[in-house]
C-alpha positions in Angstrom: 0.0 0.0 0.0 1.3 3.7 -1.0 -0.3 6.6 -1.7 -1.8 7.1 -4.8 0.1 10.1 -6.2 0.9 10.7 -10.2 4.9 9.3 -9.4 3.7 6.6 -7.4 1.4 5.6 -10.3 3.6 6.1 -13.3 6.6 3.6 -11.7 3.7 0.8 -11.3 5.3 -2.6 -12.2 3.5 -4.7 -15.4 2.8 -8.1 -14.2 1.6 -11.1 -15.5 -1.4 -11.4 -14.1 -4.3 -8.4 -12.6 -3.7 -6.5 -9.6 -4.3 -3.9 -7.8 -2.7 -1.3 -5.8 -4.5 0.1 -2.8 -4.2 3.5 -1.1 -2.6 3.8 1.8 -4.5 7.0 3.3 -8.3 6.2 1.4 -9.5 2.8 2.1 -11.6 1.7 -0.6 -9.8 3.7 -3.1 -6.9 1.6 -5.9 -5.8 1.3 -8.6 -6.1 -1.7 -10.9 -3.0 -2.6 -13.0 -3.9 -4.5 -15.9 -1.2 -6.9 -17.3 -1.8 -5.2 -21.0 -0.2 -1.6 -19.0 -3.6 -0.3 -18.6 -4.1 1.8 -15.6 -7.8 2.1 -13.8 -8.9 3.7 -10.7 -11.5 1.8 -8.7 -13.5 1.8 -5.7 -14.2 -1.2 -3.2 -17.2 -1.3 -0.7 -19.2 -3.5 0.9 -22.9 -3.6 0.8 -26.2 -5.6 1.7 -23.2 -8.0 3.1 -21.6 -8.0 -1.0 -18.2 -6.7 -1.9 -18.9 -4.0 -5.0 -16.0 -2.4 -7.1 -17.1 0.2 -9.4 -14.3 1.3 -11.8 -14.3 5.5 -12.1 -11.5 6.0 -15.1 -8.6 5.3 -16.9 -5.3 6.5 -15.5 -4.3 9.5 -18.4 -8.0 10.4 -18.9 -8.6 10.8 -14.6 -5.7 11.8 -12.5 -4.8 10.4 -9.3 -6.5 13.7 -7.5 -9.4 13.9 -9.3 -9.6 10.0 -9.1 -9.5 10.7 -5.3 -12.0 13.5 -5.0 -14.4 11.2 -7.0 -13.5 8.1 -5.0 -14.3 10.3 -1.9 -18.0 10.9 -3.1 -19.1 7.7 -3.9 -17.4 6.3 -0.6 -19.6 9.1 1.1 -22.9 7.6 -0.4 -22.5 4.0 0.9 -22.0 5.4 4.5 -25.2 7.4 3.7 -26.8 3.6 2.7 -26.0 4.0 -1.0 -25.1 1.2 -3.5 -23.2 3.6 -6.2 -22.9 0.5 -8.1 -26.4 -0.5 -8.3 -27.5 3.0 -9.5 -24.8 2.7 -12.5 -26.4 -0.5 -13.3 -29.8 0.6 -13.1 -29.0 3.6 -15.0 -26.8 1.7 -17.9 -29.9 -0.7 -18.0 -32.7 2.7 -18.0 -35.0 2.6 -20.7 -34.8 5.3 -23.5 -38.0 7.2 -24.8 -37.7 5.3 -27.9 -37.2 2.5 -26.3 -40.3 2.6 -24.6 -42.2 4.2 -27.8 -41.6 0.8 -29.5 -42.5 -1.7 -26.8 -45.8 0.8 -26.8 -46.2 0.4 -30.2 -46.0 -3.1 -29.7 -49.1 -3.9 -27.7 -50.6 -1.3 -29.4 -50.7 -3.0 -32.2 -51.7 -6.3 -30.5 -54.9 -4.4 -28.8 -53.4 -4.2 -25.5 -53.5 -0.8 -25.5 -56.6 0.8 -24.7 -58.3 4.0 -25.8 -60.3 6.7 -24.1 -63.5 4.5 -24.5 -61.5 1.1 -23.5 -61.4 -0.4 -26.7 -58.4 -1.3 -28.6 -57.2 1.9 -30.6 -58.5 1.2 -34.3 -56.0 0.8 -37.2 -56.2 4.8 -38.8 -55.3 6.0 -34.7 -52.2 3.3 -34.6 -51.2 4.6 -37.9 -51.7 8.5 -36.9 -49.9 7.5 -33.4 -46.8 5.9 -35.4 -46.5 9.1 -37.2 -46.7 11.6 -34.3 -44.0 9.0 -32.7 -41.5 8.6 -35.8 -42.0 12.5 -36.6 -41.9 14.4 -33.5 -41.4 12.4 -30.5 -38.6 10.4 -31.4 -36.8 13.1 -33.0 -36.7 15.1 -30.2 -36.7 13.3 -27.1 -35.6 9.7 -28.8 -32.2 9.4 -27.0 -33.7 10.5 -23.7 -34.4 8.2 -20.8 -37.6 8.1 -19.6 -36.5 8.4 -15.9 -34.5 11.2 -16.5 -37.3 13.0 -18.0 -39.0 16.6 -16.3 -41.9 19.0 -17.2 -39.2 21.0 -18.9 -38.2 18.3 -21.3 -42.1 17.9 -22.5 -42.1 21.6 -22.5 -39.4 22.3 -24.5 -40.4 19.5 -27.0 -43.7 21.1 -27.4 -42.4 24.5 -28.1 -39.8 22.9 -30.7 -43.2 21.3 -32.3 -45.1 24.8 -32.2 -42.1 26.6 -33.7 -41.5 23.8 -36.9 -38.6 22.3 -35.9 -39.8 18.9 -37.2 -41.4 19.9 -39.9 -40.0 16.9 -43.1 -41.8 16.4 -46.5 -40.4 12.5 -46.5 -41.1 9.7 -48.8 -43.9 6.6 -47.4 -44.3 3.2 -48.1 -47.4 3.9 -50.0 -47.4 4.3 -53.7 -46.2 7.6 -54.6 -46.8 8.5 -50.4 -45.3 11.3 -48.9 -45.4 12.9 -45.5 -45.8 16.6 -45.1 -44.9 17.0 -41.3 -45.5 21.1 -40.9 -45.6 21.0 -36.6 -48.0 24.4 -35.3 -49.7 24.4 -32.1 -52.7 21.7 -32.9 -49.9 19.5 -34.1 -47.8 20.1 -30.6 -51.2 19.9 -28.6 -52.0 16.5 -30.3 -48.5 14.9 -29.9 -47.7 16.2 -26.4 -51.0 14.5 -25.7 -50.3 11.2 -27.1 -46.7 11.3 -25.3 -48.7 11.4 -22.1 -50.7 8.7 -22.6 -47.2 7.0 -23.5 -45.8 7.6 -20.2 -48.8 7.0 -18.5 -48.8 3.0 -19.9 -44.8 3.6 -18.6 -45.9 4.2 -15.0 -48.5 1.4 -15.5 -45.3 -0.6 -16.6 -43.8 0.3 -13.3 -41.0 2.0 -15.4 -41.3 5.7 -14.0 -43.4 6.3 -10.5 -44.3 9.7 -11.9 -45.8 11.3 -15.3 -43.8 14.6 -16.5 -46.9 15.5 -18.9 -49.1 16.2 -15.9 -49.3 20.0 -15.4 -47.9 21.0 -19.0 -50.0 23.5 -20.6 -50.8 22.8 -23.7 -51.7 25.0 -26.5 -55.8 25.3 -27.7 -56.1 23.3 -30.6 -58.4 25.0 -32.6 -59.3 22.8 -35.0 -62.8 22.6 -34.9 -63.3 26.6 -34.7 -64.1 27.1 -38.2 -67.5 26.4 -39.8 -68.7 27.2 -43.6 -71.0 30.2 -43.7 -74.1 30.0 -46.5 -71.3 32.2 -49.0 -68.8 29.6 -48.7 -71.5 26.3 -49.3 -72.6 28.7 -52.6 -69.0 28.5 -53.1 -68.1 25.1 -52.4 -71.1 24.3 -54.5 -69.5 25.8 -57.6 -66.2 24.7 -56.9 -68.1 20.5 -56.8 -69.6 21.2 -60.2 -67.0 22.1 -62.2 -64.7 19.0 -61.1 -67.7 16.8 -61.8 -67.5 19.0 -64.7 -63.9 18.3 -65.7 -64.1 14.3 -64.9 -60.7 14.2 -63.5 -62.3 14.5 -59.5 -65.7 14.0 -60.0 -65.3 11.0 -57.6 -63.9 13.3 -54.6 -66.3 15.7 -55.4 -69.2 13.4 -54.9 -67.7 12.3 -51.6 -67.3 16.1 -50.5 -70.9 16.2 -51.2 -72.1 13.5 -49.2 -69.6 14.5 -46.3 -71.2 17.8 -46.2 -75.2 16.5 -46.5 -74.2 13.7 -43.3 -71.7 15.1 -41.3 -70.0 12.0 -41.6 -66.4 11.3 -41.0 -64.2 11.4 -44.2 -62.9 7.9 -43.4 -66.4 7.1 -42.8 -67.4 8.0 -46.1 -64.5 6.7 -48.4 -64.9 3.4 -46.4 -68.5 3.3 -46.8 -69.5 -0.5 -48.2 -72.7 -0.6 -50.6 -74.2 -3.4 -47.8 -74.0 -0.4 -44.7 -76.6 1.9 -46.8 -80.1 0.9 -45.5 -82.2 2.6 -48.3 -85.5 1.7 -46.7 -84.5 2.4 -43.2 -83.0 6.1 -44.5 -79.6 5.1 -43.2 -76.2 4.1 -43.0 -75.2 1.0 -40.9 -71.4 1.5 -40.4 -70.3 -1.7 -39.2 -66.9 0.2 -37.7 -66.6 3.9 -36.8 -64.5 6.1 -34.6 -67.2 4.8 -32.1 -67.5 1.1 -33.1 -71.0 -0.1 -34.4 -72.6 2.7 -35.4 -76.2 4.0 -36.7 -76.1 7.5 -39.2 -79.7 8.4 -39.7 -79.4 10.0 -43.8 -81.7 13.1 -45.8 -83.7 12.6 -49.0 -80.8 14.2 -51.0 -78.0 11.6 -50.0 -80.7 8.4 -50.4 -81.4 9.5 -54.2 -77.7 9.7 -54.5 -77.2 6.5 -53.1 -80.1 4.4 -54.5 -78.4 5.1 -57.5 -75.7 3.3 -56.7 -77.7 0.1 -55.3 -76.6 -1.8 -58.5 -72.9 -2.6 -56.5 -72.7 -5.7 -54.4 -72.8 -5.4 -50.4 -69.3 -6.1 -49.8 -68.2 -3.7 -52.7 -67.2 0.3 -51.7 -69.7 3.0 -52.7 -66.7 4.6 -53.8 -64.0 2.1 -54.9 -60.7 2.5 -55.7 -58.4 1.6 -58.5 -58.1 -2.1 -56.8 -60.6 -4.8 -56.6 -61.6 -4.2 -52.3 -60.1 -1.1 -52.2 -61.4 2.0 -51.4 -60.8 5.4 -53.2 -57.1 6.3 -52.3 -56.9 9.6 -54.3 -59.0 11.9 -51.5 -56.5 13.4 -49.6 -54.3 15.0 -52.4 -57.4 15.3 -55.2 -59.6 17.7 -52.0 -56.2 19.5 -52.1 -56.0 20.3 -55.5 -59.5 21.1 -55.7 -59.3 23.8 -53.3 -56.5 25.4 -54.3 -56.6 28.9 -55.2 -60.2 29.2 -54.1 -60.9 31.1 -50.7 -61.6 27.6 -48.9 -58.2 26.4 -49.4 -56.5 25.2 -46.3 -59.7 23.9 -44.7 -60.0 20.1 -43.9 -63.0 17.6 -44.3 -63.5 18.5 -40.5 -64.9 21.7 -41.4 -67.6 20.2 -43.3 -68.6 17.8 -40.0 -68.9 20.9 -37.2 -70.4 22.9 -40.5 -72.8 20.3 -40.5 -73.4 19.6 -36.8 -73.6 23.9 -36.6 -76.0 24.2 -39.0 -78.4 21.7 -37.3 -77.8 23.9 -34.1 -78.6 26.6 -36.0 -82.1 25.3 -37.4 -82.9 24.4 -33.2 -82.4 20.8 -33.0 -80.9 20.0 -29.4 -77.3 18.4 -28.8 -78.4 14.8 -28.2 -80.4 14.7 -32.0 -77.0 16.7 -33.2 -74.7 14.0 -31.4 -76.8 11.3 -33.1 -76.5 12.5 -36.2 -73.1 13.0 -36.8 -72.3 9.6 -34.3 -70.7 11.8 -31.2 -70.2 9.3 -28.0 -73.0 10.8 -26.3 -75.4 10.0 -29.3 -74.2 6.1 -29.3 -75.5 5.1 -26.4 -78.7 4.1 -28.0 -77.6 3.9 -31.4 -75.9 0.6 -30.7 -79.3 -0.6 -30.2 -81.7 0.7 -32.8 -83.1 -1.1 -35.4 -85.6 1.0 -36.8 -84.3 4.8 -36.9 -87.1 7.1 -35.1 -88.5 8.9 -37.4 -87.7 12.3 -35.8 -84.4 11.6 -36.1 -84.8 10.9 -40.0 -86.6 14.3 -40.4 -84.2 16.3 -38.6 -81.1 14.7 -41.3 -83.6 15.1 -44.0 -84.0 19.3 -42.7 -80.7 19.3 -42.4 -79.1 17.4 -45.6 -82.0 19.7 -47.8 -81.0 23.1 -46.3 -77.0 22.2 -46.8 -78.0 20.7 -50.8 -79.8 24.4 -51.3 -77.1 26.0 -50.2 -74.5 23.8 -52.2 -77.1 24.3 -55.8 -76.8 28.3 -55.1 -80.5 28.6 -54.2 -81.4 32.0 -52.9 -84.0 31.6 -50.0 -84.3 32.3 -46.7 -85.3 30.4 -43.3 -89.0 31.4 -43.8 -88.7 30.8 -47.4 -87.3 26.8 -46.5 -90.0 26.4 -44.0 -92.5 27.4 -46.4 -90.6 25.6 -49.6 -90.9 21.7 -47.7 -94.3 20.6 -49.5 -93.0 19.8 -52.6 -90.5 17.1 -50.3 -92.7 15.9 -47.8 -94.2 13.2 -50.2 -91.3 11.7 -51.0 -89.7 12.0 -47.8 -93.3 10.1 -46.1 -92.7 7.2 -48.5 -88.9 6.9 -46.9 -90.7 7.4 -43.2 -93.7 5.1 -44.1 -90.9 2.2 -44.8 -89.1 2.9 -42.0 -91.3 3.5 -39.4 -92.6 0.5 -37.1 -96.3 3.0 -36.5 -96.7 4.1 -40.0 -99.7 6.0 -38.5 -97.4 8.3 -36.8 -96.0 9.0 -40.5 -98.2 11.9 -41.7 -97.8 13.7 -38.0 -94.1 13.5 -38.0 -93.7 14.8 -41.1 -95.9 17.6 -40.6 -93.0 18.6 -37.6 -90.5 19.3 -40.5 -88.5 22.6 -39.2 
């Protein structure tokens, strides 16, 4: 034994074998001489009745005082109880925020991840998740482990988000696919949220005790604040004729039409199969929504569209794509270019769901017809159940899809003028309500409630 001093340590002796070289005034603190001429500093303890060494540098890269100094402090935390060279081991073993992304992606993807409503998350939200994960979360806080993480970390990330800093225009796997990641605050809102749904399945896990999203404030998204006044469904009304018109997008015009006379869901819509429409019942059937089995009572202006499609087979799509059992593929980048350059560019099918929902608000129907209507959570409870649509509920899409269809044809008329206007529909929409009505006695007073 000698002290440990930069002399002492440079005139070591090369053996053949391992050894090391203790201090002579810090017990616990030596140096290991390896027979290649290496030169380590390590630390010896004892602990829950176990020798530990834990190794704290290379001789050249530490020096024998700063070897000391650090020797010191981790000789200070056993007699405080610690085990320094547990924590190294639990920390070289900590599991990174990618790490954990993909084990969550994992049971995702094997339904063992749950959703708000505690089903399995459906395969459009696993695919939106794994882009919001590959584009922004792993990017910026990837390398990170998770027990390392703060509210700063999450706060910072969203900020990077807000301000574009992972904003990529990459290539897909789909044919001719690309991904426009742009970031803004809805972007940040939506991600930040999913990340703390991420750590939250990590405390589950037992991985972290705490979760770092709680408390961050996240931006508004405002996503749903715009709604299509009667100028823009005149406008969106020219805009569909003239790419039925020009043939190229007559098929994404017709979907835009029936988005904007249900309220439906664009998914719901391009996914629509010929055996979900219910012509006599007046509705659609959707065997799989955002909200799982679900019931979408329809107007007389998307059932004359539809019945002319009733030559299809059940299993085919309304609106098929290219592919035999494929839906239309083209939406997404076909609404884009159909938009452009007109003053409704930028908005998203979304608009056309709250337009719908606002215009039903607007005409005094109350939130639980509205929420069955355009299949909101609070409007499935019994919709799960029905069998034959109540007739109110048929008139109120039927108000709804013919004041929208008005709009969208350019016809100049007023509340009192649509009120007045319903005679020449009532017949035809009775013979729908006679069919689907289990009192057809009720028919001719229900119709007469038209508002």
């Amino acid at each position: 034994m000698t002290k440990l001093t930069k002399r002492t340590v440079d005139a070591t002796e090369i053996k053949s074998s391992d050894y090391v070289m203790w201090d002579e005034e810090l017990p616990g603190f030596g140096l290991r001489v390896f027979r290649s001429g290496k030169r380590s500093y390590v630390v010896q303890y004892r602990a829950a009745g176990r020798s530990r060494r834990i190794t704290i540098g290379l001789h050249g890269v530490w020096t024998p005082e700063e070897a000391r100094r650090e020797a010191k402090v981790l000789l200070g935390q056993v007699a405080r109880g610690g085990n320094p060279a547990e924590e190294r081991k639990l920390d070289r073993e900590a599991i990174t925020v990618k790490e954990l992304c993909a084990r969550y992606l994992q049971d995702m993807r094997n339904g063992l991840v749950l959703g708000k409503r505690g089903r399995p998350k459906k395969a459009t939200t696993i695919s939106t998740d794994i882009g919001r994960i590959e584009r922004h979360i792993v990017p910026l806080l990837g390398s990170r482990r998770v027990r390392d993480l703060v509210r700063s970390d999450i706060t910072q990330a969203m900020k990077d988000i807000m301000a574009g800093k992972t904003r990529a225009n990459v290539k897909t796997d789909k044919l001719r696919g690309r991904a426009i990641v742009r970031g803004g605050a809805g972007t940040a809102a939506r991600t930040i949220g999913l990340f703390g749904g991420i750590l939250t399945y990590a405390v589950e896990l037992g991985i972290v005790e705490q979760n770092p999203v709680h408390g961050v404030r996240k931006p508004k998204d405002q996503v749903n604040a715009r709604r299509l006044s009667e100028q823009d469904y005149r406008a969106l009304g020219d805009i569909l004729r003239k790419a039925v018109e020009d043939g190229q997008y007559e098929t994404t015009a017709e979907i835009i039409r029936v988005i904007a006379l249900t309220g439906c869901r664009r998914s719901e819509i391009i996914g629509l199969r010929c055996g979900e429409v219910d012509i006599e019942g007046s509705c659609l059937r959707l065997a799989d929504s955002k909200e799982g089995a679900s019931v979408r009572p329809i107007g007389l202006p998307v059932l004359e569209y539809l019945e002319g499609r009733r030559e299809h087979r059940a299993e085919d799509y309304v609106f098929p794509g290219w592919e035999d059992d494929t839906p239309f593929g083209s939406f997404p980048r076909q609404w884009t270019k159909i938009l452009a350059k007109t003053d409704l560019a930028g908005i998203t099918p979304h608009v056309l769901r709250h337009s719908f929902a606002s215009i039903a608000n607007d005409l005094g129907f109350t939130e639980a017809t509205i929420a069955a209507l355009v299949g909101h959570s609070r409007g499935t409870v019994t919709s799960r159940y029905i069998h034959t649509v109540d007739t109110a509920l048929i008139m109120a899409a039927d108000s709804i899809a013919g004041y929208i269809q008005r709009l969208l044809d350019g016809v100049a008329f007023t509340h009192t003028a649509y009120a007045l206007d319903r005679d020449s529909r009532k017949s035809a929409l009775a013979h729908f309500l006679g069919q689907a009505s289990s009192r057809p006695s009720q028919v001719a007073t229900m119709v007469e409630r038209v508002t």
